[in-house]
C-alpha positions in Angstrom: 0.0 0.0 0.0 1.3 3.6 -0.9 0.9 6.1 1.4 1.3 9.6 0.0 3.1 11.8 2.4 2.3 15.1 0.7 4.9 17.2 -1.2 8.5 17.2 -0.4 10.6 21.2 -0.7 10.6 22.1 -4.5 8.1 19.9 -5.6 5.4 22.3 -7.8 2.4 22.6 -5.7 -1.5 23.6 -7.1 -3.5 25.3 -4.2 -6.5 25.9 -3.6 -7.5 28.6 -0.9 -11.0 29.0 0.3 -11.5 32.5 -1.3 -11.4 30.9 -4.5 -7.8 31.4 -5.5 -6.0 28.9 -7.7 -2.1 29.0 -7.0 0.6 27.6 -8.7 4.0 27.4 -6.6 7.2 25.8 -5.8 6.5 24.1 -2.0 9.2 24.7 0.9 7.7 23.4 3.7 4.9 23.3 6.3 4.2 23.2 10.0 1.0 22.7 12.2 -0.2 26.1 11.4 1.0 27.2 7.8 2.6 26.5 4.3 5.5 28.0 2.7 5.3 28.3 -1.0 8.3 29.7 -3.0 7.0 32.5 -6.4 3.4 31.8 -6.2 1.6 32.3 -9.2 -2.4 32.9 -9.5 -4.0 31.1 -12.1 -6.6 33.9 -14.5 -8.3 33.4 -17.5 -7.8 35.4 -20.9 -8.4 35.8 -24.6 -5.8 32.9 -25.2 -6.7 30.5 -22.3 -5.1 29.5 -18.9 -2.6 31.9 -17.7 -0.3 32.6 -14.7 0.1 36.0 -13.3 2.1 37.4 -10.1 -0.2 36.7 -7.1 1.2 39.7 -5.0 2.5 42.1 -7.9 4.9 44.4 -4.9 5.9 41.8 -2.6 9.7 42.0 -2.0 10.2 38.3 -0.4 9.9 35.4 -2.8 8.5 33.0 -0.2 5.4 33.7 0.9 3.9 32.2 4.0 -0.2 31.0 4.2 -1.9 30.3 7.2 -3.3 26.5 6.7 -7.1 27.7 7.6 -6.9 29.1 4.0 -6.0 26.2 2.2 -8.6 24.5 0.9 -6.6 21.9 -1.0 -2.8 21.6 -2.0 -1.5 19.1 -4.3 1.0 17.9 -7.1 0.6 20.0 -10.0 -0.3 18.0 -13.7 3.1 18.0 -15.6 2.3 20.0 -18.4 1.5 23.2 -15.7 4.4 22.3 -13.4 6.7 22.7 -16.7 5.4 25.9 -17.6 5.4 27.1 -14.1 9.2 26.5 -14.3 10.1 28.1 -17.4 8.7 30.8 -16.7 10.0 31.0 -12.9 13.4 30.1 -13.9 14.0 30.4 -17.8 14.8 26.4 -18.0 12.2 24.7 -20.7 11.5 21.0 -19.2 11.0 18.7 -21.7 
């Protein structure tokens, strides 16, 4: 039997948060109370399809901290979303 243990640091993380926010991140870690995510991106909708946009445009940390009560639901991220999260986090294209 598999027992998924949730993400491990640097894995790319979706998130769900409970005022309807879609996230997009690279996961550092997470304690009782909150989850660390590393250049979250928000997920938003345009005239070409899904896209990713800054969720806090003038934030000056990269890691951002969220308080666990709202998450609604954090997991892996589909590989074809994780890959384009990284290029365009880091300027490496996965293949």
């Amino acid at each position: 039997m598999l027992i998924n243990k949730g993400p491990t640091p640097g894995d790319v993380v979706s998130v769900k948060l409970v005022n309807g926010d879609e996230l997009i991140a690279r996961f550092e870690e997470d304690n009782v109370t909150n989850i660390k995510l590393n250049r979250p991106l928000a997920l938003t909708m345009s005239g070409q399809g899904l896209g990713m946009i800054p969720w806090m445009f003038l934030g000056a940390e990269e890691t951002v901290s969220i308080k666990k009560e709202h998450v609604l639901a954090l997991m892996s991220s589909k590989k074809d979303a994780a890959d384009q999260y990284m290029q365009g986090t880091t300027g490496i294209a996965l293949r």
